[in-house]
TISEVEX-983343 format. One record per residue (C-alpha): residue number from 1; residue in one letter; x, y, z. Coordinates in nm, 2 decimals, padded with zeros to 4 digits. Each point is the difference from the previous one (the first is absolute). Example, Ala and Ser with C-alpha at 12.3 -4.5 7.8 and 13.67 -1.06 7.14 Angstrom:
BEGIN
[site 1 'A' [01.23 -00.45 00.78]]
[site 2 'S' [00.14 00.34 -00.07]]
This chain:
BEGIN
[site 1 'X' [-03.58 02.54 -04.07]]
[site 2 'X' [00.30 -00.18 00.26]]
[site 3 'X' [00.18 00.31 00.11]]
[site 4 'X' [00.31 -00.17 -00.11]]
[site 5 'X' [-00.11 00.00 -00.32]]
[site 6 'X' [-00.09 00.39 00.05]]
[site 7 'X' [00.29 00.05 00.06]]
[site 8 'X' [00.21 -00.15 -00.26]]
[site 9 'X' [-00.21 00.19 -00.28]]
[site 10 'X' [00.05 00.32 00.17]]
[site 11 'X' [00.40 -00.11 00.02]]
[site 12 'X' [-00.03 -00.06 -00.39]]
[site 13 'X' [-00.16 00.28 -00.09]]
[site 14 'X' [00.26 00.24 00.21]]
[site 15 'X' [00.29 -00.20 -00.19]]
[site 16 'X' [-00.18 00.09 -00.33]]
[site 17 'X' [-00.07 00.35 00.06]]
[site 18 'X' [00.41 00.05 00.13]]
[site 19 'X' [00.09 -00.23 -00.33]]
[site 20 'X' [-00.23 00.24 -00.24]]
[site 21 'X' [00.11 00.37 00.20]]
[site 22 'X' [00.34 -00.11 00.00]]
[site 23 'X' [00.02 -00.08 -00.36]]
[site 24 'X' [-00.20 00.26 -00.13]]
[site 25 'X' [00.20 00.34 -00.16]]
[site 26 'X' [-00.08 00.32 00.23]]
[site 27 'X' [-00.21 00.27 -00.14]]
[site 28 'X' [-00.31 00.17 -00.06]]
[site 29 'X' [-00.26 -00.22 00.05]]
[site 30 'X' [-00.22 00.09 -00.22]]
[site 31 'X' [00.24 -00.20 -00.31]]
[site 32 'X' [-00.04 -00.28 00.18]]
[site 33 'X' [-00.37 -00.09 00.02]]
[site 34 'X' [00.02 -00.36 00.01]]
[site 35 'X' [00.22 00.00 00.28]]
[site 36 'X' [-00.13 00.19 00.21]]
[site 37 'X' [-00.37 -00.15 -00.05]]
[site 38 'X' [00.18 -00.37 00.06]]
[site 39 'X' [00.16 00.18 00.36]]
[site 40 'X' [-00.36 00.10 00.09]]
[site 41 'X' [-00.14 -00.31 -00.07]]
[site 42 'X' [00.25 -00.14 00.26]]
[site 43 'X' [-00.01 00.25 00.23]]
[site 44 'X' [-00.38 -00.06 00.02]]
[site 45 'X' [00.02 -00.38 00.02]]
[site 46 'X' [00.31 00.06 00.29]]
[site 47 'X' [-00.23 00.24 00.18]]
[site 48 'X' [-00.31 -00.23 00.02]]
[site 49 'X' [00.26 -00.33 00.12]]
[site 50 'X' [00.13 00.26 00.24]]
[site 51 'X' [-00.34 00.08 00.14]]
[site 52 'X' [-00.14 -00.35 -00.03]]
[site 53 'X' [00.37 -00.14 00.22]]
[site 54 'X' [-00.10 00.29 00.28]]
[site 55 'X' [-00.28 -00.16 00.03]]
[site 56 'X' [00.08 -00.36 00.04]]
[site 57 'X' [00.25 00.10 00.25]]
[site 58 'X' [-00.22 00.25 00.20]]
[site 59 'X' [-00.26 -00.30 00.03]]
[site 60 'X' [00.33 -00.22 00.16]]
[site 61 'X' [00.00 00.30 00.24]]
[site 62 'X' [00.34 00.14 -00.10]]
[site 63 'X' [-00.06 00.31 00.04]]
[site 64 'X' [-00.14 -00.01 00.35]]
[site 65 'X' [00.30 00.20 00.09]]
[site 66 'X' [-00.15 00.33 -00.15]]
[site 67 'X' [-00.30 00.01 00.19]]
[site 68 'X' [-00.24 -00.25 00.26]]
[site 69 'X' [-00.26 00.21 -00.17]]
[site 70 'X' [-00.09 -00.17 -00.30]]
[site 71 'X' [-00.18 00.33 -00.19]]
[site 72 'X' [00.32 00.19 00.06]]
[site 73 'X' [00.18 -00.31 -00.09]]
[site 74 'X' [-00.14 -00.02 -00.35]]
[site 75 'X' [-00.01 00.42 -00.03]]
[site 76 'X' [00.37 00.01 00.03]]
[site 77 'X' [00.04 -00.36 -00.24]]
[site 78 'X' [-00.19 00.19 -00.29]]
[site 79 'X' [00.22 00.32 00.05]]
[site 80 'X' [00.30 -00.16 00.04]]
[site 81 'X' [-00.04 -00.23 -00.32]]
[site 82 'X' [-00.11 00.33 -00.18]]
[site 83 'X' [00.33 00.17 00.12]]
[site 84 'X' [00.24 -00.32 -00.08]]
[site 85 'X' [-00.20 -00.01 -00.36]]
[site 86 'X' [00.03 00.36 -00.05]]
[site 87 'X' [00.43 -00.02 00.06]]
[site 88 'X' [00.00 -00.29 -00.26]]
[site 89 'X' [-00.20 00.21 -00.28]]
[site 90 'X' [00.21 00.29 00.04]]
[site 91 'X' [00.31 -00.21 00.01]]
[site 92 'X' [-00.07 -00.17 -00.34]]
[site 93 'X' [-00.12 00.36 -00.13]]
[site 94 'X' [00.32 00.10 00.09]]
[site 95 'X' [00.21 -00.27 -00.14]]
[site 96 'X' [-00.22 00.09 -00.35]]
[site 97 'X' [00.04 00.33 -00.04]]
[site 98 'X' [00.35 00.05 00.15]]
[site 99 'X' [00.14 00.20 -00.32]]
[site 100 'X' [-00.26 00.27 00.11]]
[site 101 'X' [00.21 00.10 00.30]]
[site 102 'X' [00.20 00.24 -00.08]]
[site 103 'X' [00.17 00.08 00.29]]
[site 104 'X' [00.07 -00.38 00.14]]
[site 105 'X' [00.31 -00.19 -00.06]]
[site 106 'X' [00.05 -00.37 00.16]]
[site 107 'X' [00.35 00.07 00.06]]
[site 108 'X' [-00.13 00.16 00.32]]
[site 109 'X' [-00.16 -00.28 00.28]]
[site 110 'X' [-00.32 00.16 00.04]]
[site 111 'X' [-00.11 -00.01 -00.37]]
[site 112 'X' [00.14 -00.35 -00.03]]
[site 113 'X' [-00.21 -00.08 00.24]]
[site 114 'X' [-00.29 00.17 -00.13]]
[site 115 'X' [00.10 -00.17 -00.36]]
[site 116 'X' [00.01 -00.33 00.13]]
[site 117 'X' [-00.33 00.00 00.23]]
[site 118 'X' [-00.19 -00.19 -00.25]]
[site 119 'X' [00.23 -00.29 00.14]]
[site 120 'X' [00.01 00.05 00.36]]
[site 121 'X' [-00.31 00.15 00.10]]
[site 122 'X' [-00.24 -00.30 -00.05]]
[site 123 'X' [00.22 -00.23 00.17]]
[site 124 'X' [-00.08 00.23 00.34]]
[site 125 'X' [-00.33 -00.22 -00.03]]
[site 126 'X' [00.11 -00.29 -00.19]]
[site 127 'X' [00.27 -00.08 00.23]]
[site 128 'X' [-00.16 -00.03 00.31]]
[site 129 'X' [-00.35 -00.18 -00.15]]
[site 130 'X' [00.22 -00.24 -00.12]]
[site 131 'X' [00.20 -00.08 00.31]]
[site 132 'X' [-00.34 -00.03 00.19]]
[site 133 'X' [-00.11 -00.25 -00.27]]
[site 134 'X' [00.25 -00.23 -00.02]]
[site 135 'X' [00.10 00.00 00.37]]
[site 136 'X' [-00.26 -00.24 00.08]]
[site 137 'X' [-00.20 00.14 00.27]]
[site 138 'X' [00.29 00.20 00.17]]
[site 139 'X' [-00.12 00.28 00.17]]
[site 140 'X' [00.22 00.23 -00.20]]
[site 141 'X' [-00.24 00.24 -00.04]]
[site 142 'X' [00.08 00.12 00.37]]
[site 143 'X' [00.31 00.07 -00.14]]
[site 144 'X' [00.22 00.31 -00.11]]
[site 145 'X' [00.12 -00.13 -00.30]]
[site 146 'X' [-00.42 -00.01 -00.11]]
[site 147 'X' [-00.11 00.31 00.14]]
[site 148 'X' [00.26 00.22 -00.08]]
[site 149 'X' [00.00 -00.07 -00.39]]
[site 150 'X' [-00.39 00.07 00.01]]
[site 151 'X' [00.09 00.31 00.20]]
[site 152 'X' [00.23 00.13 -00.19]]
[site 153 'X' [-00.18 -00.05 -00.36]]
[site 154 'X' [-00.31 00.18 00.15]]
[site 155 'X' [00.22 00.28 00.10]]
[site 156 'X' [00.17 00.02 -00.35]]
[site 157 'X' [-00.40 00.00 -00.15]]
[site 158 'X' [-00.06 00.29 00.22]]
[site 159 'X' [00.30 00.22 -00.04]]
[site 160 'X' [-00.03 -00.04 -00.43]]
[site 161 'X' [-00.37 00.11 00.08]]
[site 162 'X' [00.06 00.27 00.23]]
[site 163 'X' [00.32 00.10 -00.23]]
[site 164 'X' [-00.20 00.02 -00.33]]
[site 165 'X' [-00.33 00.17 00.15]]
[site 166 'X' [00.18 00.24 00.33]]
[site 167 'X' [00.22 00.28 -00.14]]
[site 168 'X' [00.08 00.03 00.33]]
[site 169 'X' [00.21 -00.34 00.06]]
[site 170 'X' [00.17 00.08 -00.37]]
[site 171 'X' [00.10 00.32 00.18]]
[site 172 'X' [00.19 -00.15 00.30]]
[site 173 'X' [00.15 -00.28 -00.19]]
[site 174 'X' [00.12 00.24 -00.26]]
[site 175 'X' [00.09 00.24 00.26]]
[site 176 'X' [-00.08 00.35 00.02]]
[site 177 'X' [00.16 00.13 -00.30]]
[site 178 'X' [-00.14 00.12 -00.35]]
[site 179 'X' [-00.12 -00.26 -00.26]]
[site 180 'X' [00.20 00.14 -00.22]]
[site 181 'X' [00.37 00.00 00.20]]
[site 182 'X' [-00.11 -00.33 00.15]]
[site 183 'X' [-00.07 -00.17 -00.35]]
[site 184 'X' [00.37 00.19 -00.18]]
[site 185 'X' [00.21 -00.16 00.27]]
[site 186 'X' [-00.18 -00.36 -00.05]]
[site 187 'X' [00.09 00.05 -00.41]]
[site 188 'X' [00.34 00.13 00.09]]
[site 189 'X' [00.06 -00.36 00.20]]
[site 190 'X' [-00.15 -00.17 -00.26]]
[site 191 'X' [00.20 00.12 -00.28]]
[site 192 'X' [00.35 -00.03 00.19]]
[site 193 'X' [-00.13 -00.37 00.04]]
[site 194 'X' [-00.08 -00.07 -00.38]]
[site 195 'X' [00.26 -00.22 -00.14]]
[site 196 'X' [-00.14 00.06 -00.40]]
[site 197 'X' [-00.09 00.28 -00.19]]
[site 198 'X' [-00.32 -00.15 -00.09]]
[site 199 'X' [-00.11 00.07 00.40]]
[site 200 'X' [00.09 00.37 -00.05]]
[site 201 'X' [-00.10 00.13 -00.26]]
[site 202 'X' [-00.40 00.07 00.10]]
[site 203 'X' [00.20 00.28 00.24]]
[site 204 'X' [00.11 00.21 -00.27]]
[site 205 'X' [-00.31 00.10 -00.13]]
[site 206 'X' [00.00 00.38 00.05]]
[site 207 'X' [-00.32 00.02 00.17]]
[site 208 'X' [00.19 -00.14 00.28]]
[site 209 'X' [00.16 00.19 00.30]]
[site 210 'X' [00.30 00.14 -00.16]]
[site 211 'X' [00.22 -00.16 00.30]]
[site 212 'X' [-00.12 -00.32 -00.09]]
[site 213 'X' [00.05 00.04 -00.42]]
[site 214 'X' [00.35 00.10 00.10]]
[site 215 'X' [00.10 -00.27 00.22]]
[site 216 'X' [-00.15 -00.25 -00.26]]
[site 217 'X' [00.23 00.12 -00.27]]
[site 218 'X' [00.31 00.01 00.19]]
[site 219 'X' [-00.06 -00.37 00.08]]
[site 220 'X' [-00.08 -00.07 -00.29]]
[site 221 'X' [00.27 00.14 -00.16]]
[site 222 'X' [00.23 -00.20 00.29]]
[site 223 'X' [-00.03 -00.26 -00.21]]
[site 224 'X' [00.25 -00.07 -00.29]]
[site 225 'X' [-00.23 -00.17 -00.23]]
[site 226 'X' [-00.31 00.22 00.11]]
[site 227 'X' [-00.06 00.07 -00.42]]
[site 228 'X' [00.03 -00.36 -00.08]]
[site 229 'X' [-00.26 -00.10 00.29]]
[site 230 'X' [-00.23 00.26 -00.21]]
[site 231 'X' [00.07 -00.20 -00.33]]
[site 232 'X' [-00.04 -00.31 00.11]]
[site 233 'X' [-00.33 00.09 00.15]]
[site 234 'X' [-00.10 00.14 -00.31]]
[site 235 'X' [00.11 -00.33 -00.21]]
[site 236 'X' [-00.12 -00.25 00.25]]
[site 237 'X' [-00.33 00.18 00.01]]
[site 238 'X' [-00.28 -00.31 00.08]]
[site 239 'X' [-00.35 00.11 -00.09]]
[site 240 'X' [-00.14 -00.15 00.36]]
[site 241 'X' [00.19 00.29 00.18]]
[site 242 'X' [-00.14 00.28 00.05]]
[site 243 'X' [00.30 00.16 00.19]]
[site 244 'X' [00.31 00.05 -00.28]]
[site 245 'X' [-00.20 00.27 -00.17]]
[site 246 'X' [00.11 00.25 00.29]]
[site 247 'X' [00.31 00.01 -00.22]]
[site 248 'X' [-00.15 00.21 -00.23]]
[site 249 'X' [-00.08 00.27 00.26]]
[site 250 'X' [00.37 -00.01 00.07]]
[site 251 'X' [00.07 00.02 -00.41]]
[site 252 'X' [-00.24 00.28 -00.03]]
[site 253 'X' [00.14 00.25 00.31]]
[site 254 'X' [00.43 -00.11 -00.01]]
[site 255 'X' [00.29 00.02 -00.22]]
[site 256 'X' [00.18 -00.36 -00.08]]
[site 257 'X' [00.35 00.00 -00.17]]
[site 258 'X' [-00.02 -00.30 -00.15]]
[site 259 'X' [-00.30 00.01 -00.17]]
[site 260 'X' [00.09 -00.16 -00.28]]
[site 261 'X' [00.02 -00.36 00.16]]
[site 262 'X' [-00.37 00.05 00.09]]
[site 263 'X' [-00.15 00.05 -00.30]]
[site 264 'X' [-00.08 -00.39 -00.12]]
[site 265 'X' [-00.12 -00.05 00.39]]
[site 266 'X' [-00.20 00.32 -00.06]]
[site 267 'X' [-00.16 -00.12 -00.35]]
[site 268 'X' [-00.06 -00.35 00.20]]
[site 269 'X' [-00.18 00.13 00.31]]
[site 270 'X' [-00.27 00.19 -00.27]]
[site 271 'X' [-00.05 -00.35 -00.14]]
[site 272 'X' [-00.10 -00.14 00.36]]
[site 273 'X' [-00.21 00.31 00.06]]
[site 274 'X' [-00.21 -00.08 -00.32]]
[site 275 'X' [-00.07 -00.37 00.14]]
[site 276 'X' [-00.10 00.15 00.35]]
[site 277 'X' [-00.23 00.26 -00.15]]
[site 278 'X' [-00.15 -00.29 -00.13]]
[site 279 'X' [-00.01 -00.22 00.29]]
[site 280 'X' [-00.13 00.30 00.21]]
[site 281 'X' [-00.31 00.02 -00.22]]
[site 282 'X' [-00.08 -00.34 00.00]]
[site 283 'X' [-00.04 -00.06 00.36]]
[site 284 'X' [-00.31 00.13 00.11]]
[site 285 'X' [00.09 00.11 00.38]]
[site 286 'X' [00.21 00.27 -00.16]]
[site 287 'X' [-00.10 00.36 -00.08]]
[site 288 'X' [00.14 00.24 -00.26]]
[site 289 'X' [00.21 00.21 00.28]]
[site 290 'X' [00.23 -00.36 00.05]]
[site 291 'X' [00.13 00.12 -00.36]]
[site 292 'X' [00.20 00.25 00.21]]
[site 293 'X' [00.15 -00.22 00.20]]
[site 294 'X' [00.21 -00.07 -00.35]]
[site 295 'X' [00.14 00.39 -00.01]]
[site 296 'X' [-00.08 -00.02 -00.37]]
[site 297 'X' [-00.01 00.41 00.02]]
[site 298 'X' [00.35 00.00 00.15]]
[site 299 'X' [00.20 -00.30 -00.21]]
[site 300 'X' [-00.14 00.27 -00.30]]
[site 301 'X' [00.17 00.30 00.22]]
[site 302 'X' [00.32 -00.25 00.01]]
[site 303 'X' [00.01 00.00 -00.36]]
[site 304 'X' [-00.01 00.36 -00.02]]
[site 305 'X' [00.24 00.06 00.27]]
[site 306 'X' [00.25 -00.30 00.00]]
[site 307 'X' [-00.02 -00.12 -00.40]]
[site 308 'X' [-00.06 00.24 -00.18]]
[site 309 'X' [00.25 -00.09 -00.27]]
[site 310 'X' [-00.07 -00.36 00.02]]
[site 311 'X' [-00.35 00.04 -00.06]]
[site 312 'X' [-00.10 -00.18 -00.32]]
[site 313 'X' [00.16 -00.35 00.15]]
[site 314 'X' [-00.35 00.01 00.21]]
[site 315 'X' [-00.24 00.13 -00.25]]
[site 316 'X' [-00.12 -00.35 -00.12]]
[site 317 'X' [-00.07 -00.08 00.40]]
[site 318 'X' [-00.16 00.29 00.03]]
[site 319 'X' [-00.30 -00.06 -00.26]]
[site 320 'X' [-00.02 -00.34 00.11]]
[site 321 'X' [-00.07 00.20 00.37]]
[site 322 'X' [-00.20 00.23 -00.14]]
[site 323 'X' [-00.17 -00.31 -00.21]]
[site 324 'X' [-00.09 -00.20 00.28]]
[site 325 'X' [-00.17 00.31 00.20]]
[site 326 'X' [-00.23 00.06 -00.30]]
[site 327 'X' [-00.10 -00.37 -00.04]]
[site 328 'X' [-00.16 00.04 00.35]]
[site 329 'X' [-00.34 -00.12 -00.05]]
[site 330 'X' [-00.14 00.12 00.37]]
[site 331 'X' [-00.18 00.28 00.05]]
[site 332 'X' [00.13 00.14 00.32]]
[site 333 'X' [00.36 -00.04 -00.13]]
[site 334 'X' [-00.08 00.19 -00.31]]
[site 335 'X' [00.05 00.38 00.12]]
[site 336 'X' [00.35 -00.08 00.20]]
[site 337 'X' [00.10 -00.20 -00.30]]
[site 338 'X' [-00.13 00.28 -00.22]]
[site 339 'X' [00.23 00.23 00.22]]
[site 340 'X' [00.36 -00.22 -00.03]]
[site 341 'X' [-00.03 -00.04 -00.37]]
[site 342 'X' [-00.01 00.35 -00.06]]
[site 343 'X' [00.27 00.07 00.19]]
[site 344 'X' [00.24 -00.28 -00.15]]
[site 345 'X' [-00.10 00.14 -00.34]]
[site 346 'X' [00.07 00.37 00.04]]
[site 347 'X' [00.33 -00.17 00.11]]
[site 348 'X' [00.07 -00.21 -00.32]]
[site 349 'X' [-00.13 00.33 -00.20]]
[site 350 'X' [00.24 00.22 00.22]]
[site 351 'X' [00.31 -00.22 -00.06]]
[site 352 'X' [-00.09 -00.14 -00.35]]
[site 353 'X' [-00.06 00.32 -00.14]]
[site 354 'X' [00.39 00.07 00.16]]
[site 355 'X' [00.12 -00.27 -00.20]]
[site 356 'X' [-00.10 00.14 -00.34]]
């Protein structure tokens, strides 16, 4: 293969991959098998164009400037790739399960940049393979502008290995101070930086730090429409996110005044919660503990706590709920979904039994 046309196919499938990780919602993974097989597939096909490129310009004798020796030549080629290969997995891995990261915001530089990596990093390689290519014969590989690029992109491989296998380099760019303290003052920044409720309101779960739940209500409660950010979260519930649910452990644990506008959004976020149960059980890369991920147990502890006198406006969601987890026809979902519907029913039997 002409290594211009190498080169163009690896150009392609680097636009692809930043088209597909751009456009993609962030979240677990693990509800988004297709995608993330389709970003392997290209990661695969990028990494073999990537090696295959090396080559063609190792043979040019490109790389002479690393070494006259060519054993320690190639040694340092193979690692080198294997570094610069390494930064661009973890980059795309980063960009996929962002939502997971708790304690990063990209209001802040350094996480933007982390964020965004999936962009920048390959072009560290791209760039200057390129440039070499279509500078017809220029001996621009003698250059800065292609050796530091290669440099630095072997470097960033290396410092994502070291930082994910060393404890020690995690400790001395975390600095010497507890975990704990360390990780409170990154959520503390984080939360004065959220501009929605809906970026908040994992921090005032109460098994978090007590200085953090605090901080998240007061900002929370900074903002003048903080209850009707909850309702509309509730009535624009979309069965493809899995993150609005966290309302209910909000529901389930604080008081709202107006509780009254929230009962239709209520009633309609049960509604979107049957059609996930469903959609979780029919994709086979999930496993009956993603049912949590829906706080069925708490948007039950909500009704209790929050709507109490309201209750019978959500009884005909309910056994549509507690329908859809008993129409489960797999086997390893059957004990969890054994476990939900019993709890919704002791709750329609507590209320209904109210009512008369």
């Amino acid at each position: 293969m002409h290594i211009k046309t190498t080169f163009i196919l690896l150009l392609s499938i680097y636009v692809i991959s930043v088209i597909i990780n751009s456009l993609k919602s962030n979240g677990n993974v693990g509800h988004f098998s297709l995608p993330l097989i389709l970003m392997g597939f290209l990661f695969l096909s990028y990494s073999a164009l990537s090696v295959f490129l090396t080559i063609k310009i190792n043979k040019i004798g490109s790389f002479d400037w690393i070494s006259s020796n060519p054993s320690i030549r190639n040694i340092a080629l193979f690692f080198g790739m294997m570094a610069i290969l390494y930064a661009f997995f973890n980059a795309i891995m980063i960009k996929l399960d962002w939502s997971t990261y708790q304690y990063q915001s990209i209001a802040k530089v350094k996480d933007l940049m982390a964020y965004t990596a999936y962009i920048w990093v390959p072009l560290l390689m791209i760039i200057p393979f390129g440039l070499f290519i279509y500078q017809n014969g220029s001996p621009i590989h003698t250059g800065l502008s292609f050796r530091l690029p290669l440099m630095l992109n072997v470097f960033i491989g290396c410092a994502l290995y070291m930082y994910f296998n060393f404890d020690f380099l995690k400790y001395i760019i975390t600095r010497p101070q507890s975990e704990e303290l360390y990780h409170n003052k990154q959520t503390l920044e984080n939360i004065h930086n959220c501009k929605k409720v809906t970026d908040i309101l994992y921090y005032t779960r109460v098994s978090n730090e007590k200085v953090v739940v605090d901080s998240a209500m007061t900002k929370i409660k900074s903002f003048p429409d903080w209850e009707k950010q909850l309702s509309d979260l509730l009535g624009n519930c979309h069965p493809a996110d899995y993150y609005w649910p966290e309302v209910y452990h909000f529901l389930s644990t604080y008081s709202v005044e107006n509780i009254q506008t929230m009962v239709e959004p209520f009633g309609e976020s049960i509604t979107c919660l049957t059609v996930m149960v469903t959609n979780l059980v029919n994709n086979e890369a999930t496993s009956p503990n993603d049912l949590n991920s829906l706080n069925l147990d708490k948007m039950l502890s909500s009704i209790e706590y929050q709507f109490s006198d309201h209750y019978m406006q959500f009884d005909n969601q309910l056994v549509l709920l507690s329908k859809a987890l008993l129409e489960v026809k797999r086997n390893d979902f059957r004990e969890k979904t054994g476990e939900l519907v019993k709890a919704i029913e002791l709750c329609r039997k507590k209320f209904i039994e109210i009512e008369k």
